[in-house]
N, C-alpha and C positions, 0 to 999 in steps of 0.2 A: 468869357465867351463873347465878349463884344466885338459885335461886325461878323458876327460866324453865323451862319444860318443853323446850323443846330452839332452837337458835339458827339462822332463817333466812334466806338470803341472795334478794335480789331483783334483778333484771338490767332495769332501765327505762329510759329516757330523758325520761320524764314526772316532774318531782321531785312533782306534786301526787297522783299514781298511786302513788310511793313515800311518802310521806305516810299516804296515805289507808290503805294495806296494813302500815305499820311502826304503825300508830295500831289498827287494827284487829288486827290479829297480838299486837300488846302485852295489848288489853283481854282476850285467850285465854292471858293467861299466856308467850308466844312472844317471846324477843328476835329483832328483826328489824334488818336492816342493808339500806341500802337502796346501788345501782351506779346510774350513770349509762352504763357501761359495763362488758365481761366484764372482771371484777381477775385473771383468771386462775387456772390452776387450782390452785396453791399455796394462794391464799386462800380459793379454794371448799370446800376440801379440809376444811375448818376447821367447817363447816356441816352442819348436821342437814338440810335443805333447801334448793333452789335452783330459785326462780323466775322465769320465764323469761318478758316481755312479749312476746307475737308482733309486734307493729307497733314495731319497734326500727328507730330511722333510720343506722344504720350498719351492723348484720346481722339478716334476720327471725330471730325464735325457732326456727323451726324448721331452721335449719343451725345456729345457733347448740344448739339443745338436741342433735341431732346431735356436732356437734366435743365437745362437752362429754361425751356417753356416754360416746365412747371412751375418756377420761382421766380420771373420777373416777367415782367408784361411788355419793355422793351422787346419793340422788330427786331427778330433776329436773320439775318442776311448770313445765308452760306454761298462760300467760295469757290470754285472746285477750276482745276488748272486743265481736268481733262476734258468737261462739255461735255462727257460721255450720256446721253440719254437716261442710261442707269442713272446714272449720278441725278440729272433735273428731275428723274421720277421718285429717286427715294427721297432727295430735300425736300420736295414738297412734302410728302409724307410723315417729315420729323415734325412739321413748326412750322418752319423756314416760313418767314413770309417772301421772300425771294429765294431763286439759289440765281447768280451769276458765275460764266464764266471768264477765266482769265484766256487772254488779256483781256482789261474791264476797257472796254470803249466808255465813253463819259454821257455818251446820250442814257444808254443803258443804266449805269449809274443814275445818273441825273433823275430818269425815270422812276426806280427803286427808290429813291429816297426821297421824291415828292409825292409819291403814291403813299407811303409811312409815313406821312405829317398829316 
């Protein structure tokens, strides 16, 4: 991790979403690791952050950001591409120490993850 300000993990099923957020996390100084699926919590454990895409075709983020509170104590940051109000009222509700929406402007980011240190 040297030179990285802290190491984040990402839980999508989109490789072009994981891309886009490990390319953009990077240009902030952020190593980023990008999931197709939950690696579980041994590997989470491992992370300074773990972000969570809410339209995940095997589990929504939001049970997924849930199972996950209970077993690691890493911030968990949810995704969500729609910004629908629903959406920022139930994240908050799972965990979520954040929910952002996509497109992730960097200030916003930038925010969530010095507020989580």
């Amino acid at each position: 991790m040297s030179g990285c300000k802290a190491r984040v993990a990402f839980i999508c099923d989109s490789p072009v979403l994981r891309l886009v957020m490990q390319r953009q996390l990077l240009s902030l100084d952020y190593a980023c690791s990008g999931f197709e699926k939950n690696p579980g919590n041994l590997v989470l454990r491992n992370f300074d952050f773990v972000f969570v895409e809410l339209m995940h075709f095997e589990e929504n983020g939001f049970s997924l950001i849930r199972r996950l509170g209970l077993k690691i104590t890493v911030p968990l940051i949810l995704v969500t591409g729609t910004g629908r109000e629903s959406d920022l009222h139930w994240g908050n509700t799972t965990g979520a120490a954040a929910v952002l929406a996509r497109p992730l402007c960097k200030s916003a980011l930038v925010q969530v993850l010095e507020q989580g240190r």
